[in-house]
N, C-alpha and C positions, 0 to 999 in steps of 0.2 A: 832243669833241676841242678842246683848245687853242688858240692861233693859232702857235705853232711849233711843235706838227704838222702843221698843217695848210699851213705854209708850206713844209715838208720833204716833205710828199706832193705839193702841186705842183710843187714842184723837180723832184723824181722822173720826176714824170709827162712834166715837159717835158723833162727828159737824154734819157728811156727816146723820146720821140719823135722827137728829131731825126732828121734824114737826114744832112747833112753834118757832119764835122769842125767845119768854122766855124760851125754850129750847134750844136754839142756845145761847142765851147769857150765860144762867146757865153752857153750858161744857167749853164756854170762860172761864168765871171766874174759873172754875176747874183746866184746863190747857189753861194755860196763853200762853204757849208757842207753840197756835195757832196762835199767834201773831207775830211772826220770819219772818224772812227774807227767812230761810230754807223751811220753811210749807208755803210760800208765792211760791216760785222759784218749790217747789214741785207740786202743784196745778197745777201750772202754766201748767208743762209739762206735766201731766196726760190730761188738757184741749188738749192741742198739738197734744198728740197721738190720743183722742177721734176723733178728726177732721180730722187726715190723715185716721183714721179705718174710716171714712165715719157716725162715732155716734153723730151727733152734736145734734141731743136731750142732751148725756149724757153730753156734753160736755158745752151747755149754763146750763144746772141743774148746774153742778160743776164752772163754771165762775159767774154763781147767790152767788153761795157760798164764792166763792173769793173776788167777790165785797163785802160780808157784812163783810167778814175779816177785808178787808182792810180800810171799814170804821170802823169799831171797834178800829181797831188798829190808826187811824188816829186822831178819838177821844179822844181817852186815851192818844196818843201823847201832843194832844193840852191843855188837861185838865192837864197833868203833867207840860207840861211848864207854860200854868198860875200859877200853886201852888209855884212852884219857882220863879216867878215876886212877 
């Protein structure tokens, strides 16, 4: 493994950990590059396989996760573009 792999699966590991919000936001801000296309497409399929192994507990936990992703990432979109107007 690389070292941005290997910094992408510790990211991971520490979103997938948190407990609170303000810990969920604190590993955003750390590694931004939860916010990719790649760690979005990743997710994704990890949900996919939970639900053909029959885990859909684990699998709405990690699409919970996605969804805060993807609002993060949608926010910060839109707050970038205001800054540029």
């Amino acid at each position: 493994m690389d070292d941005t792999t290997n910094i992408v699966q510790l990211a991971l590991e520490a979103f997938l950990q948190t407990q609170t919000l303000e810990d969920a936001e604190a590993i955003i801000d750390q590694y931004p590059n939860l916010l990719t296309d790649e760690i979005d497409l990743f997710l994704g399929s990890v949900i996919s396989d939970a639900r053909k192994k029959g885990q859909e507990e684990m699998a709405m936990a990690l699409d919970e996760r996605l969804e805060f992703l993807r609002s993060v990432r949608q926010d910060t979109e839109e707050s970038q573009s205001c800054n540029l107007n």
